[in-house]
C-alpha angles and dihedrals in degrees: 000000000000097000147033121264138225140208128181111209119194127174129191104011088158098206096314089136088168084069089056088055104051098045085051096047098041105026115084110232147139102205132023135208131191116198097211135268088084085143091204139106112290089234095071093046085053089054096051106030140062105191111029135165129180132256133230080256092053092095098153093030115121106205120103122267098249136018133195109194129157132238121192088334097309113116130230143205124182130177128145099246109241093100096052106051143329118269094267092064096032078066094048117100099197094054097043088048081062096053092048091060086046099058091046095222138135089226127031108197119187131138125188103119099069083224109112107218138173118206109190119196144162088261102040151297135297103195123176110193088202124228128313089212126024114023121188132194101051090297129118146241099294153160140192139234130205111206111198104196121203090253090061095248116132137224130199125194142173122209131188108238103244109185 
């Protein structure tokens, strides 16, 4: 690996495709994730992004609900979340502390709750980006990106959409 790399994470777009969009189109990256209830046809999120799962409001979607993939030898889970807990345990870091070491991967990706969130631990990292469209708990329109850096280490970081 020669170089750092970048992916841009997004969550609950519900069906804001110009969003998805915008984030492809003015974010650097070189890979992007969308962390389900994208509320779209599954043919536009084919054509803009590269790991994808369905949300609890991708009734007619046709990905998995999770997904494990690997990135420059970190590896990845992504789910939405709805499956996993309620909000009040998405937000919880013990508990999510619990379902990183069960997937057995390095990132732990979901989103749900609208909140975005980053749970660091010895054995890896949970991150919600939030939601693109409709955030809840004082927070704002937001995504996240991954930075994988030569040496293997990893950043996470949220960032507020400003268009």
């Amino acid at each position: 690996m020669s170089k750092k790399t970048t992916i841009l994470v997004m969550s609950d777009t519900h069906g804001n495709n110009e969003i998805i969009d915008y984030l492809i189109n003015n974010i650097e990256h070189d890979y992007s994730v969308i962390a389900g209830d994208f509320e779209t046809n599954d043919s536009f999120i084919l054509n803009h992004i590269n790991y994808i799962v369905r949300g609890n409001n991708d009734w007619d979607s046709s990905f998995a609900d999770d997904l494990d993939f690997e990135i420059d030898g970190i590896k990845f889970h992504l789910e939405h979340g709805h499956l996993t807990g309620n909000y009040f345990q998405l937000d919880n870091y013990e508990y999510m502390h619990k379902k990183l070491i069960k997937s057995k991967c390095d990132i732990f990706i979901h989103g749900h709750t609208h909140i975005p969130k980053i749970f660091e631990y010895e054995e890896g990292i949970v991150i919600n980006p939030g939601s693109t469209t409709f955030p809840r708990g004082g927070s704002n329109c937001s995504y996240a990106i991954i930075t994988i850096n030569k040496d293997k280490s990893v950043e996470c970081n949220i960032y507020d959409i400003k268009k």
